[in-house]
N, C-alpha and C positions, 0 to 999 in steps of 0.2 A: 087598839093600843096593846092586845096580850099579844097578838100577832106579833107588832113590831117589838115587843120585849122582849120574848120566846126567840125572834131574827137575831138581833140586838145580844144576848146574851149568849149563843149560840158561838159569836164569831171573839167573843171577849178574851178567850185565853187563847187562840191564834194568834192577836193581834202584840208585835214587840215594841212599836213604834206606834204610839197613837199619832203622831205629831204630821202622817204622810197620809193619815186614813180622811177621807171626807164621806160623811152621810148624806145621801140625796133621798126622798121618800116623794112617792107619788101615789096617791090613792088608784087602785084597780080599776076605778071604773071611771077612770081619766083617761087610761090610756090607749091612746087613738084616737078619741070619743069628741074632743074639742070641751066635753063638760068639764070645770075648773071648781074646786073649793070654794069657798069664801076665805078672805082672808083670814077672818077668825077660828074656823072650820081648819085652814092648814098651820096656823098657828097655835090649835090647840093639840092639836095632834107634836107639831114639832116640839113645843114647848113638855110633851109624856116621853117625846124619844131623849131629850136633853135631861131629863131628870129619872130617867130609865138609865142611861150611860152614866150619870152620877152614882146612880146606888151601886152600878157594875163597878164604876173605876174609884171615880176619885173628880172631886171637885173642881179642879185644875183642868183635869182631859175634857168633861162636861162643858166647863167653860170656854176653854178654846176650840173647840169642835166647830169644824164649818158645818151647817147642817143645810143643805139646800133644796127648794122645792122643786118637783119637775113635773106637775100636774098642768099639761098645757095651756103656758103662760104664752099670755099674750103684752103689745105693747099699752093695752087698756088696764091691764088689772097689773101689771109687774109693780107698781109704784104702791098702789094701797097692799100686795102681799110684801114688798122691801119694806116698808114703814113697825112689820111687827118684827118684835127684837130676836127671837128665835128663827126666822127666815134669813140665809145669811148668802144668798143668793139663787140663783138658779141653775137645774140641769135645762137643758132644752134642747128637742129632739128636729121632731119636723119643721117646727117655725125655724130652726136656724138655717132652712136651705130658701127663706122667703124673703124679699127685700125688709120685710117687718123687722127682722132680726136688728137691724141697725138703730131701731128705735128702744129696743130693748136694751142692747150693749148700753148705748146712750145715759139709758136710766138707770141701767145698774152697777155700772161701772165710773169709773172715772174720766167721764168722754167728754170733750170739748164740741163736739159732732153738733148740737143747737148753737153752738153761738158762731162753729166756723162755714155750716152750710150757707146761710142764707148771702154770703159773698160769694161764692163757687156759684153758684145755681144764676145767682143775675150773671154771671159771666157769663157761663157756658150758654145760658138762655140767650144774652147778647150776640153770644158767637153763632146761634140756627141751631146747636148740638138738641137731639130727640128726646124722648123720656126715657128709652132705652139707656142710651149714652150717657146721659144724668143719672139714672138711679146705677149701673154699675160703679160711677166714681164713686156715687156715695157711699155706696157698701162699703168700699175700700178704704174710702178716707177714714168712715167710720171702725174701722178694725184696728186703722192707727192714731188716731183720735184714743180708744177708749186701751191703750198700751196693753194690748195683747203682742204675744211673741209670736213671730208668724217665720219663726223658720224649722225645719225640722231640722235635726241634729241627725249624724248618723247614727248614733245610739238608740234611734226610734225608728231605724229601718233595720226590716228581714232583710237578711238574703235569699236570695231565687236557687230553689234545689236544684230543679232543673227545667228546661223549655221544650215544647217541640218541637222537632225537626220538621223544618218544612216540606224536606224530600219524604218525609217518612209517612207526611199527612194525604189520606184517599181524598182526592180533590177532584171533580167535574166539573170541568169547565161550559160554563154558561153564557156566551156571547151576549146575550139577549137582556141579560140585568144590564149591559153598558148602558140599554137608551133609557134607563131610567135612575143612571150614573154621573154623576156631577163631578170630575178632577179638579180638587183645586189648591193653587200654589199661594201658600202668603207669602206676601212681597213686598214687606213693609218697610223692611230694613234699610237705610243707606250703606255706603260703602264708604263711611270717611275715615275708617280704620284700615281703611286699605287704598288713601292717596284718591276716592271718587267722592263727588259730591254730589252723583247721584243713586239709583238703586245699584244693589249690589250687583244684583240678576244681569248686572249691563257688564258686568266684566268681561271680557276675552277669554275664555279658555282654551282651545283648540280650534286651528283651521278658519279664525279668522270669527268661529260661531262665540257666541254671549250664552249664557246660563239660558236666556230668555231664547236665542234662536235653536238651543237644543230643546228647551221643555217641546216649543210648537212643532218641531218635526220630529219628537215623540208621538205626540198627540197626532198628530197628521197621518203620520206610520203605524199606530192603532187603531186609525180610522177605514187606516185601506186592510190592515188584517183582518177585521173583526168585522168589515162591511155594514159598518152601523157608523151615525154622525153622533159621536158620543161630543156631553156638553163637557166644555173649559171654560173656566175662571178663576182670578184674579183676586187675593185682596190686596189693595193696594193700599197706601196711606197717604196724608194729602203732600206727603215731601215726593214720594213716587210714583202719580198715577199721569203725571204728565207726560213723565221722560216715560215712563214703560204702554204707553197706549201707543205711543211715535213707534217705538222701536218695533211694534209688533204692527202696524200697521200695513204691513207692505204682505201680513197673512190675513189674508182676507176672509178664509174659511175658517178663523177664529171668532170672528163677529167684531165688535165694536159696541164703545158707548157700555150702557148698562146691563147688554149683553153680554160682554165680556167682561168688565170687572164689577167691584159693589168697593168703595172705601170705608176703611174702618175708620173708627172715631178718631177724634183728638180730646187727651186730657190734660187739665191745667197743672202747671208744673207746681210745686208745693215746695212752701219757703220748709226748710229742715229745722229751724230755729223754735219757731213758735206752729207752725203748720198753716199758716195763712197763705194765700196764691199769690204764687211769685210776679213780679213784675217786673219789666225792664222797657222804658219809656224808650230807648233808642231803638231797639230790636221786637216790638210786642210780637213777633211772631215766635219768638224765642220763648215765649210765657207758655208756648205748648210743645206736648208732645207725643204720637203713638202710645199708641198704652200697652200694645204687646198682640200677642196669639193669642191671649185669653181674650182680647174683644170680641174672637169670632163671632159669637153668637149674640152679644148685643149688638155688632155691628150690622148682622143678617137681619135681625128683628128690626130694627130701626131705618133701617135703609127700605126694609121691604122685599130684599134680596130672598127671602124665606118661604114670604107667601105667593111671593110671584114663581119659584120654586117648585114649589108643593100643586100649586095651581096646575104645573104644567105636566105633572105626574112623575115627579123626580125623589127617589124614597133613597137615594143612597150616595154618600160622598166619601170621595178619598180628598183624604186631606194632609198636606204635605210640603214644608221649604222649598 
């Protein structure tokens, strides 16, 4: 406690504006460590730092002071340390990069996330979608569920001083990393912004070639430079993996099948109203939809795509529209 007061008192006449300041305290030998307080243990401690800033300030600032814990919280014990009155939420470090984190939000916040899951899940579980696929909708539904702002402003971005030149960078070229190099193009997108109703990659550009007939005799013309049979693939999604397996079919030295593409997920489209899963009885296919480039990686772990990968001694991907 003289620690945190000695802390605590130290920053008191810096501060102009209590009203932007929030205290977070987490005991030393919490952190990293997985070892947690007791609730009463971090509430006794928060309830010395709230009446330590009362003697500093003033009764008012003491009172409204968010004061939060960050001695890693878990989704076990966040409820019994929210329950003490001097706990006013939490900082949280590592757990917020682990699916747990959504169980947390859940609890400490304002989330609807228990009562709106258990309909998404029999869906998506209805529809064959994986644990993979499942637990990233959930994350997400759960961030907007518990009314976090999830956009950044530009007021919260630097600007880049400056970059390197690529001409300027000492580079040796290594042929030999290709055979254990994966290219791959997401291609998920339709084209109905541009008159197709199907993958974009089927457009016309030049001479008659499509997006798709230039990437393969890219790939095909790296294969005869670099004299290695460097791997290509596809994420496709379930509106583009039809038209785009046809079109490319006629390259045979691309492969086929699961060899050449892996599909990303489908997510359930979300009423904006109340956030429950949209439905439309004339159309149920219209109830989903790609969920983006960030599926990459649920969609490789869930398909399998990954470890059939890794298996085959593949350490390195370009990845790329």
């Amino acid at each position: 406690d003289e620690v945190n007061k000695r802390q605590l008192t130290a920053i008191v006449p810096k501060v102009k504006d209590w009203s932007k300041i929030v205290i977070a305290y987490e005991p030393v030998w919490a952190i990293g460590t997985g070892k947690v307080a007791t609730p009463e243990q971090a509430e006794e401690t928060q309830a010395a730092i709230r009446a330590a800033l009362k003697a500093a300030t003033s009764e008012k600032v003491a009172e409204e002071m968010r004061i939060q814990y960050g001695g890693s919280v878990t989704p076990d014990n966040c409820k019994a340390l929210l329950e003490k009155p001097n706990i006013d939420g939490f900082l949280v470090g590592g757990a917020s990069l682990k699916e747990s984190f959504v169980e947390i939000i859940s609890t400490a916040g304002p989330s609807k996330l228990s009562e709106l899951w258990p309909a998404y899940k029999e869906k998506m579980t209805k529809e064959g979608l994986n644990e993979a696929a499942q637990a990233a909708f959930k994350y997400n539904l759960g961030v907007i569920a518990s009314g976090a702002n999830v956009m950044i402003g530009e007021s919260m971005l630097d600007p880049v001083d400056n970059l390197p030149e690529l001409e300027k960078l000492k580079i040796k070229t290594d042929p030999t990393l290709l055979k254990k190099t994966v290219v791959l193009k997401l291609n998920g997108g339709l084209g109905t912004g541009m008159g197709l109703d199907k993958a974009k990659s089927l457009l016309t550009v030049t001479e008659g070639n499509s997006f798709l007939d230039l990437i393969a005799k890219q790939v095909a013309s790296m294969k005869k430079q670099f004299k290695t049979n460097m791997k290509f693939m596809l994420m496709n999604s379930f509106s583009t993996s039809a038209d785009t397996l046809e079109a490319l079919s006629k390259y045979k030295e691309l492969g086929k099948g699961s060899e050449l593409e892996f599909v990303q997920n489908k997510a359930p489209k979300v009423t904006a109203s109340d956030l429950t899963p949209a439905t439309w009885e004339a159309e149920p296919a219209h109830e989903w939809c790609p969920p983006g480039h960030g599926d990459l990686y649920p969609a490789m772990l869930g398909s399998g795509t990954l470890d059939k990968l890794l298996k085959k001694g593949f350490k390195y991907m370009f990845v790329s529209n």
